[in-house]
C-alpha positions, 0 to 999 in steps of 0.5 A, spaced: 583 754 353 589 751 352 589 748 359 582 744 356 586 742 351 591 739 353 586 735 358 582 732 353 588 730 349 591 727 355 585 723 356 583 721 349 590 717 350 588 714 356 582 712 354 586 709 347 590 706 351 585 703 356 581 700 349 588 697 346 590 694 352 583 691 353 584 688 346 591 686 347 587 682 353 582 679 350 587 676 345 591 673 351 587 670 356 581 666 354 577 667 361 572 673 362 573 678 366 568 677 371 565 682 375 567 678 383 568 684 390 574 684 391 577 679 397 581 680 402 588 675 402 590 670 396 584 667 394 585 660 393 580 657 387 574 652 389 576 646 385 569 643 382 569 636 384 569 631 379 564 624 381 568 618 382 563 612 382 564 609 389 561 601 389 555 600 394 560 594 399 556 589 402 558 589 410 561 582 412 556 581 418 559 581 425 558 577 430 555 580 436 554 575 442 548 574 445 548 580 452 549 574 458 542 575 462 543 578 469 540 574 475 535 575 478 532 573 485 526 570 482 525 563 484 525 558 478 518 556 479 517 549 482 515 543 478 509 540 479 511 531 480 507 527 475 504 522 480 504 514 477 499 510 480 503 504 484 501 497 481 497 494 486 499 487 487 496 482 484 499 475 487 497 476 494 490 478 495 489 483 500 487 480 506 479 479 508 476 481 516 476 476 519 469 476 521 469 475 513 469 468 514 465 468 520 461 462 516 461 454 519 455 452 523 456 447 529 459 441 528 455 438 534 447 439 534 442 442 540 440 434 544 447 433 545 449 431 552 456 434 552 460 441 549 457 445 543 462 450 543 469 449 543 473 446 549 477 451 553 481 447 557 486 445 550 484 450 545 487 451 538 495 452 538 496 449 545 501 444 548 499 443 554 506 447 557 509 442 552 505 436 555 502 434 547 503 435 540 501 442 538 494 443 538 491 445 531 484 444 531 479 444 537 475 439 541 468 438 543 468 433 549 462 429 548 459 421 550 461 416 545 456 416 539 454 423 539 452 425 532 457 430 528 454 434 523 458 437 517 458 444 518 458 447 511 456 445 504 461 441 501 464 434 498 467 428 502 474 427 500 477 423 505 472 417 509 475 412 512 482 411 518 489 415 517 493 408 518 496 408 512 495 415 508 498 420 513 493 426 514 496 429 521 503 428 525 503 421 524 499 414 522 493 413 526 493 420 529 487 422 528 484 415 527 477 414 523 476 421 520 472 424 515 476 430 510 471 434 506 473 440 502 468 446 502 463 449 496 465 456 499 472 457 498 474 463 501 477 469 496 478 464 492 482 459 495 480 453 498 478 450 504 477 444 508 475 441 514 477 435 518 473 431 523 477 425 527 477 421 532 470 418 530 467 411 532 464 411 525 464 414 519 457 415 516 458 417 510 463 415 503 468 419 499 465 422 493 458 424 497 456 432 497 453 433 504 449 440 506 450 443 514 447 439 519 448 432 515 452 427 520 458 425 518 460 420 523 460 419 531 464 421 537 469 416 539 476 416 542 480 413 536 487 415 534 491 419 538 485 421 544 484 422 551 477 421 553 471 421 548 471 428 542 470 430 536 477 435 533 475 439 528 480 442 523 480 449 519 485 447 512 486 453 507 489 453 501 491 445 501 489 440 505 495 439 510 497 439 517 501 444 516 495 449 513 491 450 519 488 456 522 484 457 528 477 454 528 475 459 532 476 465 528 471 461 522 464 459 526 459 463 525 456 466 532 449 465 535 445 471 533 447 477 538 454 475 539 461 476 535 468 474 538 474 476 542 481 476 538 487 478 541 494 478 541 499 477 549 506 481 547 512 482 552 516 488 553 520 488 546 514 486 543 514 478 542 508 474 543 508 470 550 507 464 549 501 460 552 498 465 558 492 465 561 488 469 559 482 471 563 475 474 561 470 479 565 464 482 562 464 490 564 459 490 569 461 485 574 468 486 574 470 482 579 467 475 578 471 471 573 467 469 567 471 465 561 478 463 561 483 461 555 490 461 553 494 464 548 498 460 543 505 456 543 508 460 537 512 456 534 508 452 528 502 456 530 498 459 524 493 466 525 490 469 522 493 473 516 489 480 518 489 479 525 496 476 526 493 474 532 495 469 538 488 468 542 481 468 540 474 467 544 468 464 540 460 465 542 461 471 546 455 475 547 455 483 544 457 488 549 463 490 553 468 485 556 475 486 561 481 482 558 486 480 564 493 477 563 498 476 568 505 477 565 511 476 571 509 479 577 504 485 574 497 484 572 494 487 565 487 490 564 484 492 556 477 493 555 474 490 549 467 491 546 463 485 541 459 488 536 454 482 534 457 478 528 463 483 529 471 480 532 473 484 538 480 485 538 485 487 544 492 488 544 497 487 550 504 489 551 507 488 558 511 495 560 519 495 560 
């Protein structure tokens, strides 16, 4: 038919033309034609991108502060204090007990007419309301000639008068006396006694004599009323200055111990020479013993009981110490334990 014909002419051309163009692109473009669905809008292409080396930088450290801790209520723990020992001191020693040096034996033996104890009518540390010199010994009232026993092993240091070598207040104080100083001393200091007033010395400088030795005679040489032996009780050095209470030295009978004490006023200072008055417990009312305490000033106690009046041979058991200060009477009790020192304190009332 030649409609057919014309048809197929027509598309014989079209095809020709399509295969000329394809090769007139193929020699134009040098991009292949690729087979992508078709996208909606302008495509913008993809550029494939090209590796850039990039170093590895080492970070500059920063400083970052330390975060500041939130208080807390906690409480900081206590501190456990190191404790130093305190240094015990070495210079003075501490003092003894005075029963310690509870150790002289009487200086006056058993067949002896007069006193074996001490006198109480003018005790150590006396004046006699300020009659006579301070009283720093004590007395034994005996007959002229009664014997005088050493009272403690030692060496006669002194055995003679005091006319020209001055031993107490003054030449010729104690007239002819006997000065020895003690084998025992007493934590490690030195003591010594002196026995005066002697009608005769029996024994030499030089001469170790044992408790119980006669050292000399009763008399009533130097400063002296009436026949006795004065003793004395020195520690440390042989001076006037140096003596102590012979009381709080002797040693007591078997079964008895010592009364010590101290007589103060209302602001605490001691009273100076009151009677003191002693009853034993059971009969109360019935006077017993008496002395007096000491005049203070010049007088040395005793360094641990700082006493002011002291009572030897008491017999063990229980006591009432009486001491009238002003218009008012006062009564402590005191207990003696054997070999012991009893101490009693009184303090007037304000």
């Amino acid at each position: 038919m030649p409609g057919d014909g014309m048809k197929s002419r027509e598309t014989s051309a079209i095809t020709l033309a399509l295969i000329v163009g394809l090769v007139v692109l193929l020699a134009i473009g040098s991009s292949p034609i690729t087979a992508q669905p078709p996208m909606l809008g302008t495509a913008t292409p993809t550029p494939t991108a090209t590796p850039t080396f990039t170093p590895t930088v080492t970070p500059t450290p920063t400083w970052t502060p330390s975060p500041t801790p939130t208080p807390s209520n906690t409480p900081p723990p206590t501190a456990t204090p190191t404790i130093t020992p305190t240094a015990t001191p070495t210079a003075t020693p501490t003092p003894a007990p005075a029963s310690a040096h509870l150790w002289l034996e009487r200086p006056i033996g058993p067949d002896s007419e007069g006193d074996r104890n001490p006198g109480t009518y003018f005790p150590y540390g006396a004046t006699g309301g300020g009659r006579y010199h301070l009283h720093h010994g004590v007395d034994y009232m005996n007959p002229a000639g009664t014997p005088v026993l050493a009272a403690a092993a030692g060496t006669v240091i002194v055995a003679g008068n005091d006319l020209e070598t001055v031993y107490g207040l003054k030449p010729d104080f104690y007239g002819n006396l006997v000065n020895q100083e003690l084998d025992r001393e007493f934590q490690g200091r030195p003591v010594y006694l002196l026995y005066g007033h002697l009608s005769q010395v029996t024994v030499a400088a030089g001469q170790h004599v044992e408790p119980g030795d006669v050292v000399g005679l009763v008399g009533m040489t130097g400063v002296a009323i009436g026949n006795h032996l004065h003793l004395e009780v020195r520690l440390d050095a042989n001076t006037y200055e140096s003596t102590r209470n012979p009381v709080l030295w002797l040693r007591p009978n078997p079964g008895e111990g010592v009364i010590a004490g101290l007589v103060l006023d209302a602001q605490g200072e001691a009273i100076p020479e009151v009677l003191v008055t002693f009853f034993r417990s059971e009969e109360p009312n019935k006077w017993w013993r008496q002395t007096q305490t000491y005049a203070n000033e010049g007088v040395k106690a005793d360094e641990q009981l700082g006493e002011n009046f002291a009572l030897a041979y008491v017999a063990a058991g229980d006591y009432l110490v009486k001491v009238k200060i002003g218009e008012k009477t006062y009564v402590k009790p005191a207990k003696v334990e054997p070999g012991g020192v009893a101490f009693v304190s009184i303090r007037a009332e304000e």
